[in-house]
Residue, then its C-alpha position, 0 to 999 in steps of 0.5 A: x300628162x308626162x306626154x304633154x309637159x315632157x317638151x316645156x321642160x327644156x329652155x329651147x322648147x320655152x323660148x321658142x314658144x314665146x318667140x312664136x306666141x309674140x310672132x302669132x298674135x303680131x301676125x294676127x294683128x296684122x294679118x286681118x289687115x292684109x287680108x282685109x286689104x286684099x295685100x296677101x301677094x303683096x305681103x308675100x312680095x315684100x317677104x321675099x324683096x326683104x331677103x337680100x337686103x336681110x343676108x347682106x346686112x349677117x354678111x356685113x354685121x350691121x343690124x337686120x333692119x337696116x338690110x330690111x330697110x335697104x332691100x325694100x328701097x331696092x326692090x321699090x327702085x327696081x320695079x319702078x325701073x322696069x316697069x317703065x319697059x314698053x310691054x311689061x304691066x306693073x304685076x309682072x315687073x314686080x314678079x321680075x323684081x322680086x324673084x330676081x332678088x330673091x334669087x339674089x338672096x338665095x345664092x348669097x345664103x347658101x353660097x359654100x363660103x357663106x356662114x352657115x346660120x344664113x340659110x336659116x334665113x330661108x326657113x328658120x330655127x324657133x328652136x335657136x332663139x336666144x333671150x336677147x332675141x326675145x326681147x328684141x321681138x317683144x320690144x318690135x311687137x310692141x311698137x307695131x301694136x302702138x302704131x296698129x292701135x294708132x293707126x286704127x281709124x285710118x286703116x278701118x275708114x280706107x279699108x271700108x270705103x277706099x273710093x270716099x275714105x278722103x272725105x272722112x280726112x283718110x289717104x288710101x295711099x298713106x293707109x297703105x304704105x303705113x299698113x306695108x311697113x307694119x308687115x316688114x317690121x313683123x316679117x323681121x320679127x318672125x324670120x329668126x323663128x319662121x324664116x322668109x320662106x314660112x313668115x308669111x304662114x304665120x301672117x296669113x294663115x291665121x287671119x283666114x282661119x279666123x276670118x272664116x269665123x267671124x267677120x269683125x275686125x276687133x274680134x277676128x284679130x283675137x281669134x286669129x292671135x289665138x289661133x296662131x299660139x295654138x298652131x305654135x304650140x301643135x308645131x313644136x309638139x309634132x317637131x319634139x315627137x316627130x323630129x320634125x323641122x320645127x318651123x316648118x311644122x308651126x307652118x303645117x299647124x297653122x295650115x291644118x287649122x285653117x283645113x279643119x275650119x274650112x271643112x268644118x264650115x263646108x259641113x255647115x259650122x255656121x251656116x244655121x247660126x242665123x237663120x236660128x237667130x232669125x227664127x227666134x227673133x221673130 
């Protein structure tokens, strides 16, 4: 027992976890929608065309949203620029664009003259996060699940059939847009705690744990929150235990729960489960 509440006795450690615990189940929320929607790259790719706009508004004191909101247009003007360069299809003008303001990003952070917490926008420090920050991630989270919940009807219809979601009154191109500005808006919340290097473990990882487990939405969303809370709380038992980077080891966690599903699926988890149900059916 003194082994397992011995870490939740420090403030640190406490707000932290509420910092990951918000970040898991916001991520878990969205993340069934990009992986559902096929947008993992895609994700990824807006984390990283994120990064500059994020180190140039720390450098100017303006908030981290405006500089989010800034390198995405960035980024969104670039790719179409170069994309009208005879040769180069769309997918590797956005690998272009975005590698090269990522590298952008990189060297502005870890520039010596540079203040020192920009590096911790390349990989995080749940460990640092004040009450402010949570409060200000609390607030983010809860306009994303507002805008999730709203957003419902029309994410699942273009989801379900992009090729006739306008004969149900749903606009693939809206779904998508609407679905890429909910992932910058919990990237931003989880890059205090994760960075831009490691959000997207927490995005992804969770929703393709739970995916291998269920196949509804409602309930992959749950299942994936719920996974993302106990990949953040074996991440900061092996960070207090190891001396391990605690960011990082969240991102190990979330990955070794998706390894373990995964080979517990490959010895055959669930692959009895219906045809049991079948039997007894009939």
């Amino acid at each position: 027992m003194h082994t397992l509440l011995e870490p939740w006795r420090q403030g640190l450690v406490q707000r932290a976890f509420l910092e990951l615990a918000i970040v898991g189940l916001l991520g878990g929320a969205l993340g069934c929608w990009v992986i559902f929607y096929s947008f993992s790259y895609s994700a990824e790719s807006l984390a990283h065309a994120l990064f500059p706009g994020l180190v140039g508004a720390a450098l100017l004191g303006v908030p981290l949203i405006a500089g989010a909101a800034v390198g995405v247009a960035g980024a969104a003007i670039a790719i179409a620029a170069v994309s009208q360069v005879p040769g180069l299809d769309r997918d590797t003008s956005v690998a272009v664009v975005i590698t090269s303001l990522f590298g952008v990003g990189v060297l502005l952070a870890l520039e010596p003259a540079s203040p020192p917490g920009l590096a911790g926008l390349l990989f995080g420090d749940p460990l640092g996060v004040s009450t402010t920050d949570l409060i200000v991630s609390g607030a983010l989270a809860a306009v994303v699940f507002v805008a999730l919940a709203f957003l419902h009807r029309l994410l699942l219809a273009v989801g379900f059939d992009r090729l006739n979601a306008r004969a149900l009154g749903a606009t693939p191109a809206a779904a998508d847009a609407a679905l890429l500005s909910l992932v910058a808006v919990a990237i931003l919340v989880g890059v205090q705690a994760l960075g831009n290097l490691l959000v997207l473990a927490v995005i992804v990882g969770p929703a393709a744990t739970a995916r291998l487990l269920t196949r509804r939405i409602v309930p992959m969303m749950a299942l994936a929150g719920l996974l993302a809370i106990v990949g953040a709380a074996a991440g900061l038992y092996l960070s207090y235990y190891a001396d391990t980077a605690a960011g990082a080891s969240v991102a190990v966690a979330i990955v070794a729960l998706f390894v373990l599903v995964l080979i517990w699926r490959a010895l055959g988890g669930l692959s009895g489960l219906p045809r049991a149900a079948a039997a007894r059916t009939s």
